[in-house]
C-alpha positions as CSV (number, residue, x, y, z in Angstrom):
1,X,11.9,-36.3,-47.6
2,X,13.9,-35.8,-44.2
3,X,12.0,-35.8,-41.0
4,X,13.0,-31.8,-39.7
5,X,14.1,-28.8,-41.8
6,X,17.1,-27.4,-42.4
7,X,16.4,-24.4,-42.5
8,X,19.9,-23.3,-44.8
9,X,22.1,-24.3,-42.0
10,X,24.6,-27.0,-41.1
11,X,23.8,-28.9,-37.6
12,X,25.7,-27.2,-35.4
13,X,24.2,-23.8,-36.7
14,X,20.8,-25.2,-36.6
15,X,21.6,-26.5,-33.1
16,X,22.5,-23.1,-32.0
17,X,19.7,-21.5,-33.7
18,X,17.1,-23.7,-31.8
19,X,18.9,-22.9,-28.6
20,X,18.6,-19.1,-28.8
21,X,15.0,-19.2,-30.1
22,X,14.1,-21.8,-27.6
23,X,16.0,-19.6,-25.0
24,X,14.1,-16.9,-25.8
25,X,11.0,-18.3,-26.1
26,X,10.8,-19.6,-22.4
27,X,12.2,-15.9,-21.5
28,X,9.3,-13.9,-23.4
29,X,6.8,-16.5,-23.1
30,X,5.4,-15.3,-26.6
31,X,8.0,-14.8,-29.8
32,X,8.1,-14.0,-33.4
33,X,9.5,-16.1,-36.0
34,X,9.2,-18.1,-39.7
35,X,6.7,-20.5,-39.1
36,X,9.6,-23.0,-40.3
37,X,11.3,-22.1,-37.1
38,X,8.4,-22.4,-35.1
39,X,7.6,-25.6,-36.3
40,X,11.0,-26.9,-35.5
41,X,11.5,-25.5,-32.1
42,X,7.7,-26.2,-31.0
43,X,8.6,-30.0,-30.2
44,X,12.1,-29.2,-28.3
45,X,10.1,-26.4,-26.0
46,X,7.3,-28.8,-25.1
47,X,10.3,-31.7,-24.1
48,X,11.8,-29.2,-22.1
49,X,8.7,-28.1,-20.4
50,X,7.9,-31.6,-19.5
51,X,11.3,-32.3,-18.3
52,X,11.0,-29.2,-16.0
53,X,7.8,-30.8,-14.9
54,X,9.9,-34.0,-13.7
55,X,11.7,-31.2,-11.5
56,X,14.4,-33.5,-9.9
57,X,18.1,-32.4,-10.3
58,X,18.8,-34.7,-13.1
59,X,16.1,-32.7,-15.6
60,X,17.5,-29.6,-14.2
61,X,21.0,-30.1,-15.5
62,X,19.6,-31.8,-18.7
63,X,17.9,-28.2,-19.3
64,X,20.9,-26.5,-18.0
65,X,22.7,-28.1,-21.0
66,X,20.4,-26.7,-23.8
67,X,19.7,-23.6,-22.7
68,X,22.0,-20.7,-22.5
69,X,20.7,-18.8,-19.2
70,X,20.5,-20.0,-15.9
71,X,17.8,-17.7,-15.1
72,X,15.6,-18.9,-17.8
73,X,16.1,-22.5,-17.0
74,X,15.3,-21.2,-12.8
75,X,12.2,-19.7,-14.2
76,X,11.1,-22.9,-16.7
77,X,11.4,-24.9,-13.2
78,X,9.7,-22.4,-10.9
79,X,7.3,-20.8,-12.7
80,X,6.3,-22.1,-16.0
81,X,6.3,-26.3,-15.2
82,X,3.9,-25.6,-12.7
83,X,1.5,-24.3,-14.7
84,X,1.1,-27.4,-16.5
85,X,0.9,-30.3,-13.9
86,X,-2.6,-30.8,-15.4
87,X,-2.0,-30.5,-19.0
88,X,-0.3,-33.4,-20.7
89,X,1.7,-32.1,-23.8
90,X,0.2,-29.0,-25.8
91,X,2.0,-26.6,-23.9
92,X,3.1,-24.4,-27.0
93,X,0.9,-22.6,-30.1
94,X,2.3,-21.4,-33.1
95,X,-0.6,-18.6,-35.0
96,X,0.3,-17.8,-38.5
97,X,0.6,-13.8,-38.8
98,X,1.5,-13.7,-42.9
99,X,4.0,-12.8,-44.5
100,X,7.6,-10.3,-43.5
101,X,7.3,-7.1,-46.0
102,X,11.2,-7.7,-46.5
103,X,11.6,-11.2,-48.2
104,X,7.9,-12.6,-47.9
105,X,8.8,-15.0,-45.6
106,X,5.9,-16.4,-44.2
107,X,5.4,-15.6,-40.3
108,X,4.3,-16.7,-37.0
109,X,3.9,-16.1,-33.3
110,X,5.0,-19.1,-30.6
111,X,3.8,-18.9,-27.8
112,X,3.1,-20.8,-24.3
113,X,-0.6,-21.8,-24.1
């Protein structure tokens, strides 16, 4: 058994994937997605949000490199890191919501605690 999904993509369309979703995540502040994507991305968005915790240069061009808007890594840095100075890890929750009418896909809402 491998230790992520796949999700029925190669790497570099799973990287991408996890870049938008993780993008848009810290954007929103509250998404919906398969829980199998929620899963996934869950443990990149809490690394991120510790790194922007760190807040020196070096974490801000290590974010910079993930994510695709400069405005959303400004506000990971400046607004959301700050909120958890206190809180070590658990900075995300994924709530299961059931299943998309379409294909049954099984659902979920991420969201920063």
């Amino acid at each position: 058994m491998s230790a992520y999904q796949k999700l029925g993509r190669d790497s570099s369309a799973r990287k991408a994937l996890f870049r938008t979703v993780v993008t848009a995540l810290f954007d929103k502040e509250r998404i919906e997605t398969t829980e199998g994507k929620a899963q996934e991305v869950k443990g990149i968005a809490e690394e991120l949000i510790t790194l922007a915790k760190r807040g020196d240069l070096h974490a801000r061009r290590q974010a910079l490199a993930f994510i695709y808007d400069e405005s959303v890594v400004k506000k990971l840095f400046e607004n959301i890191a700050p909120r958890y100075t206190e809180r070590h890890g658990g900075y995300t929750r994924v709530i299961k919501t059931g299943v998309r009418k379409g294909d049954s896909a099984p659902m979920a809402i991420l969201e920063l605690v």
